[in-house]
C-alpha positions in Angstrom: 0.0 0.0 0.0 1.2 3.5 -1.2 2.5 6.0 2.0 -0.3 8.8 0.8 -3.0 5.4 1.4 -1.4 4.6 4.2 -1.3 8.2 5.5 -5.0 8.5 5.1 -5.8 5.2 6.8 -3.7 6.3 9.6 -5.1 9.9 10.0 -8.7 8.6 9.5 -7.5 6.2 12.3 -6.1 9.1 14.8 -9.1 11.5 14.1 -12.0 8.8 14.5 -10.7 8.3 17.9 -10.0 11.6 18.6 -13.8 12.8 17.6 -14.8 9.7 19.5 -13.2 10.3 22.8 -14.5 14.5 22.3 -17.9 12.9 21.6 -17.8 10.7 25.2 -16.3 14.1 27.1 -18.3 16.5 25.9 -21.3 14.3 26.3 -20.6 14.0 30.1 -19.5 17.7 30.6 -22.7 19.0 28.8 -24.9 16.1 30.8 -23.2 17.6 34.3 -23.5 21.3 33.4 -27.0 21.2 32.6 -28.3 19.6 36.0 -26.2 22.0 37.7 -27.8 24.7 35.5 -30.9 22.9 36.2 -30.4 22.8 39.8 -29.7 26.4 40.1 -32.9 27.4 38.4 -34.8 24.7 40.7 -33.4 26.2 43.5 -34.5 29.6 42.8 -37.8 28.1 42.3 -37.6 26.6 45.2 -37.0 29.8 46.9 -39.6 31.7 45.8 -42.2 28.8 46.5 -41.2 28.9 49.9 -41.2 32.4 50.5 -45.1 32.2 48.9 -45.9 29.2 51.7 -47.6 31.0 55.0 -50.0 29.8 57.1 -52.5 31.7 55.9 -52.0 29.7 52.1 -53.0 26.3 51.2 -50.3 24.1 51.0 -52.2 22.6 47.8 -53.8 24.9 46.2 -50.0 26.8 46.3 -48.3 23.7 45.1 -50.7 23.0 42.1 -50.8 26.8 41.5 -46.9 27.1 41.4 -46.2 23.9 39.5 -48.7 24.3 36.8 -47.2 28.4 36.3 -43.4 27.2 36.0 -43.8 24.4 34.6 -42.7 22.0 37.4 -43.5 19.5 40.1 -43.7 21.3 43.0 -43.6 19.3 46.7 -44.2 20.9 50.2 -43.2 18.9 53.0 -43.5 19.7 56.6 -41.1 19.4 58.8 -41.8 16.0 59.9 -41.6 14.8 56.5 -45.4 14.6 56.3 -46.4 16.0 52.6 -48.9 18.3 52.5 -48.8 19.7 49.0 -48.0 18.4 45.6 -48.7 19.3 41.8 -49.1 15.5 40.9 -51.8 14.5 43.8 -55.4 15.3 44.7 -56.1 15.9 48.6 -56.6 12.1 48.7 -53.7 11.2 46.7 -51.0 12.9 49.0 -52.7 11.2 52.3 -51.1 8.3 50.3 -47.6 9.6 50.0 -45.3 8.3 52.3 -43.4 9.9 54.8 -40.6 12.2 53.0 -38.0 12.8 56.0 -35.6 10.4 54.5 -35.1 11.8 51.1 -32.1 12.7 51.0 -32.7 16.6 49.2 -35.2 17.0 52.4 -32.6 16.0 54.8 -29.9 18.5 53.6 -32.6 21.1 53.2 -33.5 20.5 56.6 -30.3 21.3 57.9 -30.2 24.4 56.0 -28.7 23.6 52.6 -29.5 23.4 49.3 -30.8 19.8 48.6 -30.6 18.2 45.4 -31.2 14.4 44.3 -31.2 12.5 40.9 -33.2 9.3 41.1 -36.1 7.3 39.9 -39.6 8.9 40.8 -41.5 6.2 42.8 -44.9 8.0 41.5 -44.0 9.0 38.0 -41.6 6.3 37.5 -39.4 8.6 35.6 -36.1 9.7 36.5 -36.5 13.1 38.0 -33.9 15.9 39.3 -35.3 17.4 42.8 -34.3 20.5 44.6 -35.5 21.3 47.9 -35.1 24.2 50.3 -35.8 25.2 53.9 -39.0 26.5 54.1 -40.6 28.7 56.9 -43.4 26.0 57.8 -41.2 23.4 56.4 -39.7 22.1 53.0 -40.3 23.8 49.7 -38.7 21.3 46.8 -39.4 21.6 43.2 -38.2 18.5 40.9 -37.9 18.3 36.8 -38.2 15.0 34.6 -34.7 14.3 33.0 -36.1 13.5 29.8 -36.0 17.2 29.2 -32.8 17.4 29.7 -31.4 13.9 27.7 -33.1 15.4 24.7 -30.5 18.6 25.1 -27.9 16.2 25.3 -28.5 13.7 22.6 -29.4 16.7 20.2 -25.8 18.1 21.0 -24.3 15.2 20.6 -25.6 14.4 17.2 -24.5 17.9 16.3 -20.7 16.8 17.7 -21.2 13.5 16.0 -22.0 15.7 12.4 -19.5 17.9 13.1 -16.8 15.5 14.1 -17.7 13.8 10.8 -17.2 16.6 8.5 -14.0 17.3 10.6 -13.1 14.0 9.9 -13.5 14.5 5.9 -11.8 18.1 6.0 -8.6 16.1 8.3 -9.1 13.1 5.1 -8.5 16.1 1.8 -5.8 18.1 3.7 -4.0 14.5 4.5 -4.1 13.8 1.1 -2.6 17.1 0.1 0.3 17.7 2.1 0.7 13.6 2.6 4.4 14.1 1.5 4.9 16.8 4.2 3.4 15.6 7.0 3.7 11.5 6.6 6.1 11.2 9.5 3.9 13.3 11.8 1.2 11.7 11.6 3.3 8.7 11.4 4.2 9.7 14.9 0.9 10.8 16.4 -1.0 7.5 15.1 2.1 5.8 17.6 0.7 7.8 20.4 -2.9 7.2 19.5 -2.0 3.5 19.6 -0.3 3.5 22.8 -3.0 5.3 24.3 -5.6 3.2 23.7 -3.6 0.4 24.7 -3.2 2.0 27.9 0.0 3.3 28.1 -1.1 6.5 29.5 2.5 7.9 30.0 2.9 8.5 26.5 3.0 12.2 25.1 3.5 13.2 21.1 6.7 15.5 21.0 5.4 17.2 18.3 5.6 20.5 17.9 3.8 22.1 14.1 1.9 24.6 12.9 -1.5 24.2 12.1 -3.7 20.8 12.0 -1.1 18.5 12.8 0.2 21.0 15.8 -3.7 21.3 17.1 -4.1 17.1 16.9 -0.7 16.6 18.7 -2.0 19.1 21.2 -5.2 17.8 21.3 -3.6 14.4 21.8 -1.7 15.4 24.5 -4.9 16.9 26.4 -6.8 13.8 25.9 -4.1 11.8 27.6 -3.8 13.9 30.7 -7.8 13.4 30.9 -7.7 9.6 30.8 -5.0 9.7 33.0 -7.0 11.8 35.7 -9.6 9.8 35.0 -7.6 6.6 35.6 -6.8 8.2 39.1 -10.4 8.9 39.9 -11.4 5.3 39.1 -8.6 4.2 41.6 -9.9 6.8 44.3 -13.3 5.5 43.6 -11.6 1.7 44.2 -10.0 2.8 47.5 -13.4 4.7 48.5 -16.0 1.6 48.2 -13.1 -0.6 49.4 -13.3 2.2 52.9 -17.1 2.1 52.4 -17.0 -1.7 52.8 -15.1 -2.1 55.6 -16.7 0.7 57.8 -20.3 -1.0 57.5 -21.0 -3.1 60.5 -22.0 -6.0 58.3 -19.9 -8.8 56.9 -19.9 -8.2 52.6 -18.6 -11.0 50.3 -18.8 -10.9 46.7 -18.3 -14.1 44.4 -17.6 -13.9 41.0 -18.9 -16.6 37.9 -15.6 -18.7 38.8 -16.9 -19.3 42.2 -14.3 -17.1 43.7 -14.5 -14.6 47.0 -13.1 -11.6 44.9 -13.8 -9.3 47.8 -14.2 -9.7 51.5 -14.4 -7.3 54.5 -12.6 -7.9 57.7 -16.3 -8.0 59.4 -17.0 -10.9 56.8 -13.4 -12.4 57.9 -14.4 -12.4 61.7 -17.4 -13.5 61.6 -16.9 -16.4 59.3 -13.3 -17.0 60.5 -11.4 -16.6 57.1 -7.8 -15.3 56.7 -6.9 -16.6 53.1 -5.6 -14.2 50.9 -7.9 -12.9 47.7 -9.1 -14.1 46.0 -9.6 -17.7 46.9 -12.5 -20.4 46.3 -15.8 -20.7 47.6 -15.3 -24.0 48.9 -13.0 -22.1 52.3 -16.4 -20.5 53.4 -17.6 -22.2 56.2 -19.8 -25.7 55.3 -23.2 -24.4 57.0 -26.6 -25.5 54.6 -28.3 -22.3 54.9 -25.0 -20.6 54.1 -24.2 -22.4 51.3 -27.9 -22.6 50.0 -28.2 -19.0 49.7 -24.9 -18.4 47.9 -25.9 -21.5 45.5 -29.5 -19.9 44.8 -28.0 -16.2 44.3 -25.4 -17.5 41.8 -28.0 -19.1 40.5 -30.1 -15.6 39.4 -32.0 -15.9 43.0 -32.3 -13.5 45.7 -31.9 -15.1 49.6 -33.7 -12.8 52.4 -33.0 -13.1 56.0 -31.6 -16.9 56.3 -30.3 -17.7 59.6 -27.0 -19.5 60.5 -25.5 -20.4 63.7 -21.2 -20.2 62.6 -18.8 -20.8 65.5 -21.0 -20.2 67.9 -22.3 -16.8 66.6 -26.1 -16.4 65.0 -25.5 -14.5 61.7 -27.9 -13.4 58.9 -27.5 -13.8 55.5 -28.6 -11.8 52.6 -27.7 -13.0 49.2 -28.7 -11.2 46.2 -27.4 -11.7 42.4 -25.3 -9.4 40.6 -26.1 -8.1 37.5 -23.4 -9.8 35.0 -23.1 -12.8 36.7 -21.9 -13.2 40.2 -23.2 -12.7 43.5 -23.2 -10.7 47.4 -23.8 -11.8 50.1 -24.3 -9.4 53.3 -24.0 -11.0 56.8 -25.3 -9.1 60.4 -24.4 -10.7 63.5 -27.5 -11.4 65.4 -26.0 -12.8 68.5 -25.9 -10.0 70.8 -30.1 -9.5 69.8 -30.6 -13.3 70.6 -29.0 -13.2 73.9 -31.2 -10.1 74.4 -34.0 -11.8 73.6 -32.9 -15.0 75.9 -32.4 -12.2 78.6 -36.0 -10.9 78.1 -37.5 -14.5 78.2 -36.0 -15.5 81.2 -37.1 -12.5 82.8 -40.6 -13.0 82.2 -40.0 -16.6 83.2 -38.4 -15.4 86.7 -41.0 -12.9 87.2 -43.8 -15.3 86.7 -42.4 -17.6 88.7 -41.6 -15.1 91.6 -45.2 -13.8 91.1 -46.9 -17.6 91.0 -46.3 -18.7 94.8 -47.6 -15.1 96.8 -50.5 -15.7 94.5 -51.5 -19.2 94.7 -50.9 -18.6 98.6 -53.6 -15.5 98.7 -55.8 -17.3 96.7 -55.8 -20.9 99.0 -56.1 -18.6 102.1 -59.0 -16.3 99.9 -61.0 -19.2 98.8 -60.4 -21.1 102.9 -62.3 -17.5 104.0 -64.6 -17.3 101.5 -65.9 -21.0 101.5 -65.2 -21.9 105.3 -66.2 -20.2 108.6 -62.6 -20.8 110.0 -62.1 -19.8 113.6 -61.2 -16.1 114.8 -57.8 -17.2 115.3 -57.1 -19.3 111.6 -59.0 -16.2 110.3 -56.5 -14.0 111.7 -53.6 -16.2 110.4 -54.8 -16.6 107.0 -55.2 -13.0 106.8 -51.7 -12.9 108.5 -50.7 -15.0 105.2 -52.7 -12.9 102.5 -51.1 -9.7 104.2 -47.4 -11.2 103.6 -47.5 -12.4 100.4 -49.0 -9.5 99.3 -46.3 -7.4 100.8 -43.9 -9.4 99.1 -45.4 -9.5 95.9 -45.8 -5.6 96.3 -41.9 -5.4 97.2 -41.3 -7.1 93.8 -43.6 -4.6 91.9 -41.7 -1.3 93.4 -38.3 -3.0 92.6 -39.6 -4.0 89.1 -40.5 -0.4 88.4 -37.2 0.8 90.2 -34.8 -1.0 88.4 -37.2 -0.6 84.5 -36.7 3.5 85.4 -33.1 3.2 85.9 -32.0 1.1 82.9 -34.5 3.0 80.6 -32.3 6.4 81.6 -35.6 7.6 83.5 -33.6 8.3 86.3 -30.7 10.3 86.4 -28.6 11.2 89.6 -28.1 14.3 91.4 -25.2 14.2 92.8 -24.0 16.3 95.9 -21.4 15.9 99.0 -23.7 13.1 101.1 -23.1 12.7 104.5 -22.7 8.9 104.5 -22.8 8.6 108.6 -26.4 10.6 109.0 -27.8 8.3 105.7 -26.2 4.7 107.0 -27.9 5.5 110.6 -31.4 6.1 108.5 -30.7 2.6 106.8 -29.9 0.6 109.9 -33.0 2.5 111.6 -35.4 0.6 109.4 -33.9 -3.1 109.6 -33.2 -2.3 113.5 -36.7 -4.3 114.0 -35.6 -7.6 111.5 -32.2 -7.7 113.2 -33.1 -7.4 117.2 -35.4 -10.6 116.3 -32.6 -12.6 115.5 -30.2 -10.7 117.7 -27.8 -9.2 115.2 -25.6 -5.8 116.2 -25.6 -3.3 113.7 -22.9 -1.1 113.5 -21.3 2.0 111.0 -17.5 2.5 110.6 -16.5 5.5 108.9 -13.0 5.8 108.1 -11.2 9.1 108.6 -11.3 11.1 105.6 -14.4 8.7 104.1 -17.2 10.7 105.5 -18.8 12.3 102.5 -19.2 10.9 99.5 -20.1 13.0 96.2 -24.1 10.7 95.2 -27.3 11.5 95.1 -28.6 11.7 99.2 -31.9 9.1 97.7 -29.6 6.5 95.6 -27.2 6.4 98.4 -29.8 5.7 101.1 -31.7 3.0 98.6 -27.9 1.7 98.0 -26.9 1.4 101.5 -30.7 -0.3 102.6 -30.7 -2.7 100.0 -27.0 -4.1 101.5 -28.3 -4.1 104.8 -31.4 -5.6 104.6 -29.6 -8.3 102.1 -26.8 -8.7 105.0 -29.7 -9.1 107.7 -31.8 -11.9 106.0 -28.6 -13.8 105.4 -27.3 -13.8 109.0 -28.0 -15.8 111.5 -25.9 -14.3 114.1 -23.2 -12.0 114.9 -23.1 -8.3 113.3 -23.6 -6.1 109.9 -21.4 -3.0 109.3 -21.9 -0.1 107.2 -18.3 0.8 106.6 -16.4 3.3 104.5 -13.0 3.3 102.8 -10.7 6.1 100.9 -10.2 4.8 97.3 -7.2 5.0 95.4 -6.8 7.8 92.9 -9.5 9.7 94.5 -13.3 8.3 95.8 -14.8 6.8 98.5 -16.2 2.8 98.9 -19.3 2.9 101.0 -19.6 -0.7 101.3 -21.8 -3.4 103.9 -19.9 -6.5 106.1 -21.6 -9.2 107.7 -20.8 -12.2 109.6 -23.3 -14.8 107.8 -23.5 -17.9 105.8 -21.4 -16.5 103.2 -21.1 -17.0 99.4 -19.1 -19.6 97.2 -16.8 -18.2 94.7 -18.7 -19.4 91.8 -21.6 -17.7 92.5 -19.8 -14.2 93.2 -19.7 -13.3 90.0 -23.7 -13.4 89.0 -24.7 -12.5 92.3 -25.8 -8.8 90.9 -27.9 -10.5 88.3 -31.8 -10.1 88.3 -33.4 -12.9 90.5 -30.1 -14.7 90.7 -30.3 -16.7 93.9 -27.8 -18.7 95.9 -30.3 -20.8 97.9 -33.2 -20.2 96.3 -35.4 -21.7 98.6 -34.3 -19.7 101.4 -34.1 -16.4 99.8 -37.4 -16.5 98.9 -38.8 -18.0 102.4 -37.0 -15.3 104.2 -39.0 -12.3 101.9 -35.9 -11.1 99.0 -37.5 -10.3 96.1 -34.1 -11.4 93.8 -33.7 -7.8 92.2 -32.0 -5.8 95.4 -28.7 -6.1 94.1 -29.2 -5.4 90.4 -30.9 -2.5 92.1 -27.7 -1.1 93.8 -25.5 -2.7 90.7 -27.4 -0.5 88.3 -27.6 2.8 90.9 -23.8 2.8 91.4 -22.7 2.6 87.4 -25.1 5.0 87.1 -22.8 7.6 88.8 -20.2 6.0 87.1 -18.7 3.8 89.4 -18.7 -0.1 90.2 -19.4 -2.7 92.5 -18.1 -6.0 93.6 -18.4 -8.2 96.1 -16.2 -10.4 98.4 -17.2 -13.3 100.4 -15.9 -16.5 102.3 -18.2 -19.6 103.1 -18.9 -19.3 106.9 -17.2 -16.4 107.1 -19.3 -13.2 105.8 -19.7 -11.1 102.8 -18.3 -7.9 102.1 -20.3 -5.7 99.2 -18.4 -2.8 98.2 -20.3 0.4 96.6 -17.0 2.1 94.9 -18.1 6.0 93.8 -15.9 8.3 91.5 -14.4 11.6 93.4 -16.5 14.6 93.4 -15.2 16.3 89.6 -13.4 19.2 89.6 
């Protein structure tokens, strides 16, 4: 083939690509600048619809009114995100709407910016553009189909296509021309061209000529600085979902057509206890049915919801939904902590049915004995003896119930001051003076010097320090309880309760200060507790950020030490 051919082919070559790649950038550039454009007219729209929105207008006469004079959907939105106007929907249709807090235009618009969203109308169906602004009664957002604005783009685009074309032709004569002169230019810029597109992006032409040639080795050289930024941007995109993934609290997998775990996060990795390197073969992922179900039906075009999994010990959901292409996801949430929640909450119900079933069915023998029978004056004065304990005790349970629900549930929040721990231990021992002289117990306070005050609220302190001694008293026999104090280290004072009882195993220390946890569970409940007195005090002490433990010997006593922060600074 003759040079001049050759020349043609090759400058036919360099400009088709050239006009191509213009075409694809000038397609986006025009596509972004309009919706900005867009946006900024929207926004003014906005503006002025929300300035027109008082209380004295109606939200939907003013959004049919507005949107049928511009030209535009027109939304109002109160703050709530209840809709109260729109241009598309009769009073009846916008009851319908669903709540619009969570759009993400009427979120930022909310916190006094300029909201704007691109996305698929769940009404119209259509792709729309919406703005939204802050509005005095709530949200004013107006929104624009982007057919509108594709048209604008496709029509400029054929007009760069036509014009690229006759370029194209112009680039073909002139080549033909001067193909003597400017063979090894061109020669030299097809070179480039080719190394571009096969992704060397390092390479330059070092041309420097007048006229056409000059502009296309220009022109060459821009478009290889573009697809190098781009380049960049697609690895900053890489390393941004890569961050995305890994700050999610789920577990994310995706599998490829091979059958290969192409991407994995390190929540994924704990959970299902992986560490191989990617990517690596499905067959590593742990061998549980349901897990390997739903990753068999997604990579087979099927989506799995909400399939549970029990993995090393840990309950875990799986999601698994099919890629588009071939491929699949799967998403995993660790469920365990919600499960032991929810075994928490059962047993609670179970403990306080259970503590609830004896006072009950002991008022209601002794009821149904007075009812039916004509016992004696005395058996009538010892049943009701018996109906007026239980109930007691089943009223004790109630009043802890409530205090410990108000505590967890934040209801209650102390008010500290500097307590005089002496004055409030001697109000404590007052009230379980009577339960202690009938078994002959000594009660006693030792303050320690320097421990006198200690910075609590006066009301948790005294329900703190009578809970301890009336625990200390039902569990001793004989001998003595002491409400003692102790200087802690780094600042703080221990106000803490000592008797000489039965004691406690060491197994049992550490779930003592759980709800109904009993040691002998017979005798705490014959002797009145109620099983929530220490998660009472456990829960009152964190509260003003401090702890509590206990210490005990079998035969010996038990020590339960209240530890509270110093007063702040």
């Amino acid at each position: 083939m003759r040079l001049t051919s050759r020349l043609l082919i090759g400058v036919l070559g360099v400009v088709g690509v050239l006009v191509l790649f213009m075409v694809f950038l000038v397609d986006r550039q025009l596509s972004s600048r309009l919706q900005e454009e867009t946006a900024d007219v929207l926004a003014r729209e906005a503006r002025f619809v929300a300035i027109s929105w008082t209380p004295s207008t109606d939200p939907v006469e003013l959004a049919r009114s507005a949107g049928s004079a511009m030209g535009r959907r027109v939304t109002l939105i109160r703050p709530d995100g209840t809709v109260v106007g729109d241009t598309d929907f009769d009073r009846d249709g916008i009851k319908r709407l669903e709540n619009h807090s969570q759009r993400p235009e009427v979120l930022a618009a909310n916190q006094g910016r300029v909201g704007s969203s691109l996305r698929t109308s769940p009404s119209r169906g259509d792709i729309e553009l919406y703005v939204a602004v802050r509005a005095p009664l709530g949200v004013a957002r107006v929104s624009v189909p982007t057919g509108s604005l594709d048209a604008i783009v496709a029509s400029a685009r054929s007009d760069i296509v036509f014009a690229g074309l006759l370029a194209l032709a112009v680039a073909l004569v002139l080549a033909w021309f001067f193909a003597r002169k400017i063979s090894q230019p061109v020669i030299a810029l097809r070179d480039v061209a080719a190394a571009i597109a096969a992704g060397d992006l390092r390479s330059r032409p070092a041309l420097r000529a007048p006229g056409e040639i000059g502009e296309l080795a220009r022109a060459l050289h821009q478009l290889a600085e573009q697809l190098s930024a781009r380049l960049d941007a697609l690895q900053a995109d890489e390393s941004l979902l890569l961050q995305l993934t890994e700050s999610v609290n789920e577990g994310v997998i995706a599998v490829d057509t091979a059958r290969r775990v192409v991407r994995i996060n390190e929540n994924a990795r704990r959970l299902l206890a992986l560490a191989a390197p990617l990517p690596f073969a499905v067959e590593l992922l742990p061998k549980e049915v349901a897990l390997r179900a739903a990753l068999d039906a997604s990579l087979a075009g099927e989506t799995t919801d909400e399939a549970e999994v029990v993995i090393a010990g840990r309950t875990v959901n799986v999601t698994a939904r099919p890629l588009v292409g071939g491929g699949s996801v799967l998403a995993l949430y660790d469920l365990t902590r919600l499960r032991r929640l929810e075994a928490v909450r059962r047993n609670f119900v179970a403990n306080v049915s259970h503590e609830l079933r004896t006072p009950l069915t002991v008022i209601g023998g002794f009821a149904e004995t007075l009812v039916s029978d004509d016992p004696l004056p005395d058996d009538r004065k010892q049943f009701s003896q018996k109906i007026l304990s239980n109930t007691r005790r089943m009223q004790r349970l109630v009043d802890d119930l409530l205090d410990l629900s108000r505590i967890e549930l934040g209801g209650w929040v102390p008010t500290p001051v500097d307590a005089d721990i002496e004055s409030i231990a001697a109000d404590a021992l007052a009230t379980a003076r009577s339960d202690a002289s009938k078994k002959g117990l000594t009660l006693t306070t030792h303050i320690a010097s320097g421990a006198s005050r200690v910075w609590a609220d006066p009301m948790a302190l005294r329900q703190i320090i009578g809970n301890l001694v009336d625990n200390s008293v039902r569990h001793t026999a004989t001998g003595d309880v002491t409400v003692f104090t102790q200087l802690r280290d780094g600042g703080g004072v221990s106000v803490g309760v000592r008797d000489s009882g039965i004691g406690i195993e060491q197994e049992h220390l550490p779930r003592i200060f759980e709800r109904f946890y009993r040691v002998d569970k017979g005798r705490s409940r014959d002797e009145g507790g109620t099983g929530l007195g220490l998660a009472i005090v456990k829960h009152l002490v964190e509260a003003h950020g401090g702890r509590v433990r206990a210490e005990s010997m079998v035969g010996e006593g038990t020590s339960i030490l209240a530890q509270f922060p110093p007063r702040p600074v």
